[in-house]
ChimeraX commands (.cxc) that place a marker at each C-alpha (Angstrom):
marker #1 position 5.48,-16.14,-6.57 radius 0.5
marker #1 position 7.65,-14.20,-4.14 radius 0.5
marker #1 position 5.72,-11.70,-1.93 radius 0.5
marker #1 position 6.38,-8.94,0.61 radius 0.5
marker #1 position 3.52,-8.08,2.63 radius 0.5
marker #1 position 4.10,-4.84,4.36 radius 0.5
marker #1 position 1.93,-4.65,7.40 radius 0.5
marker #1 position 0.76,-7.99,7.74 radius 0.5
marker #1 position -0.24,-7.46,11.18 radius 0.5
marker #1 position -2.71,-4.77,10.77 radius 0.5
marker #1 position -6.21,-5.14,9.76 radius 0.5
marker #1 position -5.85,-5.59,6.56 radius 0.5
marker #1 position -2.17,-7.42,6.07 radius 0.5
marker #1 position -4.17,-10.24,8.82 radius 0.5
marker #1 position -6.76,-10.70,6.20 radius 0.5
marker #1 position -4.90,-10.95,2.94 radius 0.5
marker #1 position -1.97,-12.85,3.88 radius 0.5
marker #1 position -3.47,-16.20,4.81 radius 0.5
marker #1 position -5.19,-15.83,1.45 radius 0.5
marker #1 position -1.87,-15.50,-0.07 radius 0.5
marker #1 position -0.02,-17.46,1.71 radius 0.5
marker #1 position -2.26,-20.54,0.68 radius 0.5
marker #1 position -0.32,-20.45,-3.21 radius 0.5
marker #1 position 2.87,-18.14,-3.10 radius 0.5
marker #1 position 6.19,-17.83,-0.77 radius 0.5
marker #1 position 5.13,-14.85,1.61 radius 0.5
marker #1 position 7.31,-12.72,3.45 radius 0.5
marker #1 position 5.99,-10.50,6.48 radius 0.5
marker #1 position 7.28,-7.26,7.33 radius 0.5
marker #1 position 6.24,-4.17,9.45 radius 0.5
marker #1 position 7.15,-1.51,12.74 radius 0.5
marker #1 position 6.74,-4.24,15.35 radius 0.5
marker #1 position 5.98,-7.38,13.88 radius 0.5
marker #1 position 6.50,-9.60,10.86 radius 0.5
marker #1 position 9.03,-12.05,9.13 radius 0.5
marker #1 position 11.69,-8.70,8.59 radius 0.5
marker #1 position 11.28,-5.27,11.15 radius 0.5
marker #1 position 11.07,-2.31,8.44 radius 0.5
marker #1 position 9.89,1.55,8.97 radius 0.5
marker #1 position 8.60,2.21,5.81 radius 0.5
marker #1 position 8.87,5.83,6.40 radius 0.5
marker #1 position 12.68,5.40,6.45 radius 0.5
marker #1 position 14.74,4.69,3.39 radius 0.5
marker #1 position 17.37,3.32,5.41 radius 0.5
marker #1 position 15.38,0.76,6.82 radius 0.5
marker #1 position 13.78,0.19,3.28 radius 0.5
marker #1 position 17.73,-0.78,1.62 radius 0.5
marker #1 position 17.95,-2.97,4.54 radius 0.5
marker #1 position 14.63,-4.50,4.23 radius 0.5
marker #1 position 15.71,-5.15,0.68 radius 0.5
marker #1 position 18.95,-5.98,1.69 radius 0.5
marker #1 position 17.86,-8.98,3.85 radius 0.5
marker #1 position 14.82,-10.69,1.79 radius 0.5
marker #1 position 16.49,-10.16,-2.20 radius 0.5
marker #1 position 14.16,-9.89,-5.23 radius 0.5
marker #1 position 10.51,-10.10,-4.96 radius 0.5
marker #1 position 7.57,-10.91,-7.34 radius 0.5
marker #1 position 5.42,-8.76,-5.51 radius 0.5
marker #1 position 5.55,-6.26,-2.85 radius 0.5
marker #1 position 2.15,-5.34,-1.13 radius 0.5
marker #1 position 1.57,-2.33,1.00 radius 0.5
marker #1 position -0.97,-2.68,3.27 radius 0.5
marker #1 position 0.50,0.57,5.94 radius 0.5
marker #1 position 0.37,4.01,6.00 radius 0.5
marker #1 position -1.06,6.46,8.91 radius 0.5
marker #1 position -2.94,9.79,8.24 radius 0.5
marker #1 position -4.98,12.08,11.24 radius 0.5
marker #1 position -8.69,12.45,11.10 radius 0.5
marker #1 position -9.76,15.65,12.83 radius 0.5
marker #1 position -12.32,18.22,12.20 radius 0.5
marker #1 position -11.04,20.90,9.53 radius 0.5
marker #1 position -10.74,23.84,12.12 radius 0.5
marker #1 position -8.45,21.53,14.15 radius 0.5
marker #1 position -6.11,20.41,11.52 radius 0.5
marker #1 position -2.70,21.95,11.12 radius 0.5
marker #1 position -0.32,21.85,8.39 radius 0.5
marker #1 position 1.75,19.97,10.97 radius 0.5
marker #1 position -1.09,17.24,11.09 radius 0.5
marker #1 position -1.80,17.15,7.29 radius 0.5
marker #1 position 2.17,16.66,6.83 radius 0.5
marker #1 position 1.93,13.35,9.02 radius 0.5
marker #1 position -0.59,11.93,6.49 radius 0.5
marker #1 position 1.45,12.85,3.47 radius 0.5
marker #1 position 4.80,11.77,5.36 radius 0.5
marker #1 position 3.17,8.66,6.99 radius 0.5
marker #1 position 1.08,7.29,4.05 radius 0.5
marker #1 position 2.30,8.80,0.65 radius 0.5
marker #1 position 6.07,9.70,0.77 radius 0.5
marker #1 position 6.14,6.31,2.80 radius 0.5
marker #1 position 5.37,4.24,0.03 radius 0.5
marker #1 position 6.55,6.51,-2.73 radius 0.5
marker #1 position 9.84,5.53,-1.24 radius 0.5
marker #1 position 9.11,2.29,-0.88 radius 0.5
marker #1 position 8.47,1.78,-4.96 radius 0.5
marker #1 position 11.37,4.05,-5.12 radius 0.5
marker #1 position 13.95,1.63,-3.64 radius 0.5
marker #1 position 12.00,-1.41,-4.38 radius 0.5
marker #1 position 12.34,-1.09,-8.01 radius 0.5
marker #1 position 15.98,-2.24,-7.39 radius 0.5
marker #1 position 14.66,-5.48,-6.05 radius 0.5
marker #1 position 11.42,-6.33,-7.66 radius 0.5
marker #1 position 11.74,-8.92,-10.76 radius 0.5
marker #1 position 10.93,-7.85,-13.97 radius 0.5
marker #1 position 6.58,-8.40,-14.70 radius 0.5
marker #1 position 6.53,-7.91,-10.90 radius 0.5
marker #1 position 3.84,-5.64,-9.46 radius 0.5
marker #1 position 3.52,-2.88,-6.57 radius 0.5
marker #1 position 0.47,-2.73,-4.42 radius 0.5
marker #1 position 0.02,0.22,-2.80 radius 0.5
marker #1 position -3.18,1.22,-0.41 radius 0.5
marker #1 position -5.57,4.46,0.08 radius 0.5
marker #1 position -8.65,4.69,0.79 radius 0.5
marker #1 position -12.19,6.04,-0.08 radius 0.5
marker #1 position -11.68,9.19,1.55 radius 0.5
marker #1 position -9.82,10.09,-1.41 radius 0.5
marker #1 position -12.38,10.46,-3.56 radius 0.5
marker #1 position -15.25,10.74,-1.70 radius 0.5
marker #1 position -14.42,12.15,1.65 radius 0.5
marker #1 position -17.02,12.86,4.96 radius 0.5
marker #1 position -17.06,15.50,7.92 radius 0.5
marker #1 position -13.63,15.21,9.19 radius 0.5
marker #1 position -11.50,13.33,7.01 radius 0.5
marker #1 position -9.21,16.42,4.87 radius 0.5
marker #1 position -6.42,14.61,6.56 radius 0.5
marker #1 position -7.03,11.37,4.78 radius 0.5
marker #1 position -8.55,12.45,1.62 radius 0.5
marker #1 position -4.96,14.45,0.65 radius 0.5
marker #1 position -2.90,11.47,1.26 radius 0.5
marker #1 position -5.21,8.80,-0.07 radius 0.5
marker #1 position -5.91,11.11,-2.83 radius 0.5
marker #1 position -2.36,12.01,-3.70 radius 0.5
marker #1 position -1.25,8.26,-3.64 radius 0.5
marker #1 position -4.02,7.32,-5.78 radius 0.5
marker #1 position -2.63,9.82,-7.86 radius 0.5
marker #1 position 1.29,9.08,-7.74 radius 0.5
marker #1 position 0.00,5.21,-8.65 radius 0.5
marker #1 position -1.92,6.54,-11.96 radius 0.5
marker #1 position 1.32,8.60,-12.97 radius 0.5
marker #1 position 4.17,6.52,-11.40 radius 0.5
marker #1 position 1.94,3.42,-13.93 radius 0.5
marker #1 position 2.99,5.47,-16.99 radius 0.5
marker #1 position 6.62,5.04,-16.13 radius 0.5
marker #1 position 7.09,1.71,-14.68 radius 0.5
marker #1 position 10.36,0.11,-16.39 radius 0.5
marker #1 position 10.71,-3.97,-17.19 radius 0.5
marker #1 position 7.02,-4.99,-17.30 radius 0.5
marker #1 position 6.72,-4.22,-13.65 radius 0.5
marker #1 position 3.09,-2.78,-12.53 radius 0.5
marker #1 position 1.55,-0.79,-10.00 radius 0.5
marker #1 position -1.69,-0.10,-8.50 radius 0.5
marker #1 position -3.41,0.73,-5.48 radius 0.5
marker #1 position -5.94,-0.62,-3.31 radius 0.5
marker #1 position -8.17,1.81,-1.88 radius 0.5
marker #1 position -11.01,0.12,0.40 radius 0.5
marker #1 position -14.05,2.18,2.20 radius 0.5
marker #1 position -14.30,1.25,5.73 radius 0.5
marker #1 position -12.63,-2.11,6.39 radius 0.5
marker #1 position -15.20,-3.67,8.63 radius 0.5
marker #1 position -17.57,-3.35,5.91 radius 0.5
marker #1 position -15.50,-4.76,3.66 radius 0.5
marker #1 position -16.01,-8.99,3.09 radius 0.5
marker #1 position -13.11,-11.04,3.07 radius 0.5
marker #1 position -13.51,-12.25,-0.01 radius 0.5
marker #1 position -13.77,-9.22,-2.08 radius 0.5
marker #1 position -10.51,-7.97,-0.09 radius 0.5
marker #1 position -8.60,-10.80,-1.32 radius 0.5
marker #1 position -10.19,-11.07,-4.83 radius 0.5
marker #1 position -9.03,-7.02,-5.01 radius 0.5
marker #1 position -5.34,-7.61,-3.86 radius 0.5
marker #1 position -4.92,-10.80,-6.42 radius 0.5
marker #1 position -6.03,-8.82,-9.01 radius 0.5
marker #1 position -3.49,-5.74,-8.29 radius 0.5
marker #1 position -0.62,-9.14,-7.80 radius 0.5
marker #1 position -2.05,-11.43,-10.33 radius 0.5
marker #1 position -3.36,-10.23,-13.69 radius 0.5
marker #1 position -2.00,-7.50,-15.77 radius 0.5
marker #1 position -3.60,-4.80,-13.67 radius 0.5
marker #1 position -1.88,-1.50,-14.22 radius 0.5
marker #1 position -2.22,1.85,-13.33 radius 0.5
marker #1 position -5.69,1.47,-11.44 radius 0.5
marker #1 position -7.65,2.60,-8.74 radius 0.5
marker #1 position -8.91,-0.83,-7.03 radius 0.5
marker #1 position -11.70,0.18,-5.18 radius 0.5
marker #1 position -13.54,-2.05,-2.54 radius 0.5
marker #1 position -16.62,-1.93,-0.73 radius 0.5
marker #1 position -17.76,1.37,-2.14 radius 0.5
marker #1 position -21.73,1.75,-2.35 radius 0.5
marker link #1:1,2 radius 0.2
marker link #1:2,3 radius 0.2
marker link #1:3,4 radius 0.2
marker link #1:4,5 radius 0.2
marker link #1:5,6 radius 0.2
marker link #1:6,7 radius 0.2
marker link #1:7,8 radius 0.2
marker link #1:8,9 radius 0.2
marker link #1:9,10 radius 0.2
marker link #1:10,11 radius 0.2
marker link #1:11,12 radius 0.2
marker link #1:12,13 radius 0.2
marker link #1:13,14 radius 0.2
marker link #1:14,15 radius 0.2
marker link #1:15,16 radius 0.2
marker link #1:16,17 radius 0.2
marker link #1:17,18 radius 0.2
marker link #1:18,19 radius 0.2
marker link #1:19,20 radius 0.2
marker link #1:20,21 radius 0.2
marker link #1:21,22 radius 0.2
marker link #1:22,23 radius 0.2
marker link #1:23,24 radius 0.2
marker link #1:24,25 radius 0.2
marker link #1:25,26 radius 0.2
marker link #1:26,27 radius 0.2
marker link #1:27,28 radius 0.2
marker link #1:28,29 radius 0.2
marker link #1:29,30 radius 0.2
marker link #1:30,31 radius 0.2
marker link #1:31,32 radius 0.2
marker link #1:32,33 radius 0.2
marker link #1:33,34 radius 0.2
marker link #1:34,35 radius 0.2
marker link #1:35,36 radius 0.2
marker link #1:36,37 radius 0.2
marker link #1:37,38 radius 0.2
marker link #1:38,39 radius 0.2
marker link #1:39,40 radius 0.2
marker link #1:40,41 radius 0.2
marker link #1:41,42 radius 0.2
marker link #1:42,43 radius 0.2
marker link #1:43,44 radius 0.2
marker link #1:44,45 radius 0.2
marker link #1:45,46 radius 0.2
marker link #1:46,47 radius 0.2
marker link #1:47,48 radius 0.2
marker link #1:48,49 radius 0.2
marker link #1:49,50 radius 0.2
marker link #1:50,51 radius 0.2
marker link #1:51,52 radius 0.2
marker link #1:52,53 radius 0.2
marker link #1:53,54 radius 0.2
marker link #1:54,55 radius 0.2
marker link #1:55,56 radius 0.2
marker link #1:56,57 radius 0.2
marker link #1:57,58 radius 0.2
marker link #1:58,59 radius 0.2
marker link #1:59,60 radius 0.2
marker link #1:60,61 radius 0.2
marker link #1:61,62 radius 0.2
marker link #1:62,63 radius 0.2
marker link #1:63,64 radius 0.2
marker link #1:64,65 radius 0.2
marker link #1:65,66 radius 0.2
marker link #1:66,67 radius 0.2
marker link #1:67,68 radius 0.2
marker link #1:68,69 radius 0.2
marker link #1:69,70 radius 0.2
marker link #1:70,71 radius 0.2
marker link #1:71,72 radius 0.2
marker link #1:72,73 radius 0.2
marker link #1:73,74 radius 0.2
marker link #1:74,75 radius 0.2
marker link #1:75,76 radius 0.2
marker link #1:76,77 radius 0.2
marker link #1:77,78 radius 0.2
marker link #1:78,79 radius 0.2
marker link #1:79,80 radius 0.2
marker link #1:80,81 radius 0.2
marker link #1:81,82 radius 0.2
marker link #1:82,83 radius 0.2
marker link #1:83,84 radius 0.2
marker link #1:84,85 radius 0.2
marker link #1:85,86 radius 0.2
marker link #1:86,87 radius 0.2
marker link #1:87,88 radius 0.2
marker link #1:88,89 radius 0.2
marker link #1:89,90 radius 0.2
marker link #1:90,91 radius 0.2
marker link #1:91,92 radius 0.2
marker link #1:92,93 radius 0.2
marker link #1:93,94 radius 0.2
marker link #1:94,95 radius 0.2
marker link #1:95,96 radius 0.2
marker link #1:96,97 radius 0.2
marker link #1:97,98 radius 0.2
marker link #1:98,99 radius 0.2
marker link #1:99,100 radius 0.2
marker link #1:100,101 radius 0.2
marker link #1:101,102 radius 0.2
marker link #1:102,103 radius 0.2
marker link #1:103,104 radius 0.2
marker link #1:104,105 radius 0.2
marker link #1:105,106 radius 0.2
marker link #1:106,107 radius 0.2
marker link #1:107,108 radius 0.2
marker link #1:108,109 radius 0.2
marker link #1:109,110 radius 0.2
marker link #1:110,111 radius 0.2
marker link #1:111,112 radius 0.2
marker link #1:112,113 radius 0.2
marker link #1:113,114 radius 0.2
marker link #1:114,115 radius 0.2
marker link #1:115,116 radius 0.2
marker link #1:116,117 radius 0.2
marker link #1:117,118 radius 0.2
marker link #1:118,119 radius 0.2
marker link #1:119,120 radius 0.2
marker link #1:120,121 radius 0.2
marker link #1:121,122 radius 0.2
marker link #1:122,123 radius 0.2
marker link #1:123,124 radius 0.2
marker link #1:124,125 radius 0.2
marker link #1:125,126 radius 0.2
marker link #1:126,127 radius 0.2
marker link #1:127,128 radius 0.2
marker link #1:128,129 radius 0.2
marker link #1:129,130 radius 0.2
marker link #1:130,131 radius 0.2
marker link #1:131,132 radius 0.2
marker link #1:132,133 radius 0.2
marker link #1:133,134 radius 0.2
marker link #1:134,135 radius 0.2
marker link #1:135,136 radius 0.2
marker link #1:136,137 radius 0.2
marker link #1:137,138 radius 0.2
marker link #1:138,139 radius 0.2
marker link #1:139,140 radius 0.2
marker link #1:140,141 radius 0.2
marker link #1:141,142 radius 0.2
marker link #1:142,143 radius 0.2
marker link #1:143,144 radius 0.2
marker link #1:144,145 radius 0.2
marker link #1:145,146 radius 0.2
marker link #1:146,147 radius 0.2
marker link #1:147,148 radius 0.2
marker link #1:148,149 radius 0.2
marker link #1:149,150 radius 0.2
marker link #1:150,151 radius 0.2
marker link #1:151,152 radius 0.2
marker link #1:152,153 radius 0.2
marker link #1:153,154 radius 0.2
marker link #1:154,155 radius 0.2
marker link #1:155,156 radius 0.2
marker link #1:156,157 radius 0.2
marker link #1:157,158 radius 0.2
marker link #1:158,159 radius 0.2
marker link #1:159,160 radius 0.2
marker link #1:160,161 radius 0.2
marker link #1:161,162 radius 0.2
marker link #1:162,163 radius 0.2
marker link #1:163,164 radius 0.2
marker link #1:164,165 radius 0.2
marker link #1:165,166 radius 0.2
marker link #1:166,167 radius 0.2
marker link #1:167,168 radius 0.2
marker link #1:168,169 radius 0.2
marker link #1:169,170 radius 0.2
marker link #1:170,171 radius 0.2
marker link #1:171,172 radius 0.2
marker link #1:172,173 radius 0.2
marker link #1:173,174 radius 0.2
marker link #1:174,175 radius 0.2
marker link #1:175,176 radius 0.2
marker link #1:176,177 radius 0.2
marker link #1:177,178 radius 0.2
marker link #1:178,179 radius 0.2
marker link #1:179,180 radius 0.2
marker link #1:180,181 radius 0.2
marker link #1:181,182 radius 0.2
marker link #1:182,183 radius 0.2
marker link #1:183,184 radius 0.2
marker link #1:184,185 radius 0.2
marker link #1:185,186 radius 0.2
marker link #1:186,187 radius 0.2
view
C-alpha cells in the first residue's frame, strides 16, 4: 500500500511511520521536513504535493496547529488560527486529495480529546478538534469510490503507548473503518 504521511516529523508522524513503513511504500511530507515540502494550509502547495507523488492508497494527517489560552485571552483572531491551521487545513487536503487517492483508499485525519472533553484553557482546541471530528462523521456519508475517512483523535500524546498509536492509525488505513471517531488513550 501507497501512503502519504503528512507530518512525519512531529510527534506523532515519528511514531507511526516506522510502524508503517515496516509493510507499505511510505511517503513523508510536511513544512520543513519530509520526502515532499507541502503547507497543508495552502491548496497550491496541496496540487503540487499531489502533483509530484501521483495516486495514493492512503493519505495520513498527522498536522494541524490550534492556540491554547485561557478563555478571557482568546480572540476571534486566535480561535480562527485553530480552525484555519487544523480544520480548513485538512478539509482541503481531502478536498484535493480525492483527485489522487485510489479507489477503497482511506483519509486519516487527526483531533484530539479536547474536542469532546475539553479542560481550563483549551476553547481553542476543542472548536477545531471538535469541528474536524465533525466534518470526518459528515464528509464519511459522502465519500465517492469506496474511499474512507476517519479521524484519529488522541488525549495527551505522552500518555499515549506506542502500540495503541499504531494499532489506532492501522485501523483508520487498514480495515473498513469509516466515518469514526478513533479515540486513544482516553481514561
Amino acid at each position: 500500500m501507497k501512503i502519504l504521511i503528512i507530518g512525519a516529523n512531529g510527534n506523532i508522524g515519528k511514531t507511526i511511520t516506522p510502524a508503517l513503513q515496516q509493510k507499505h511504500e511510505v511517503i513523508t511530507a510536511g513544512r520543513n521536513s519530509g520526502d515532499v515540502s507541502v503547507d497543508i494550509s495552502s491548496i497550491a502547495s496541496l496540487e503540487k504535493l499531489f502533483a509530484r507523488i501521483g495516486t495514493a492508497d492512503a493519505v495520513v494527517c498527522a498536522a494541524g496547529d490550534s492556540v491554547t489560552s485561557d478563555l478571557l485571552s482568546m480572540t476571534g483572531e486566535k480561535y480562527f488560527t485553530g480552525v484555519q491551521q487544523k480544520l480548513l487545513a485538512q478539509i482541503n487536503l481531502v478536498i484535493t486529495g480525492l483527485k489522487h487517492i485510489n479507489d477503497n483508499g482511506s483519509f486519516t485525519l487527526i483531533s484530539g480529546k479536547m474536542g469532546e472533553d475539553p479542560a481550563k484553557g483549551s476553547s481553542g482546541k476543542a472548536v477545531a478538534n471538535g469541528a474536524v471530528n465533525s466534518f470526518v462523521l459528515a464528509a464519511a456519508l459522502e465519500m465517492p469510490r469506496g474511499i474512507r475517512i476517519n479521524v484519529i483523535s488522541p488525549s495527551k500524546i505522552t500518555d499515549i503507548a506506542t502500540e495503541d498509536l499504531v494499532k489506532g492509525y492501522l485501523k483508520s488505513i487498514a480495515t473498513s473503518a469509516n466515518g469514526e471517531i478513533i479515540r486513544i488513550g482516553y481514561n
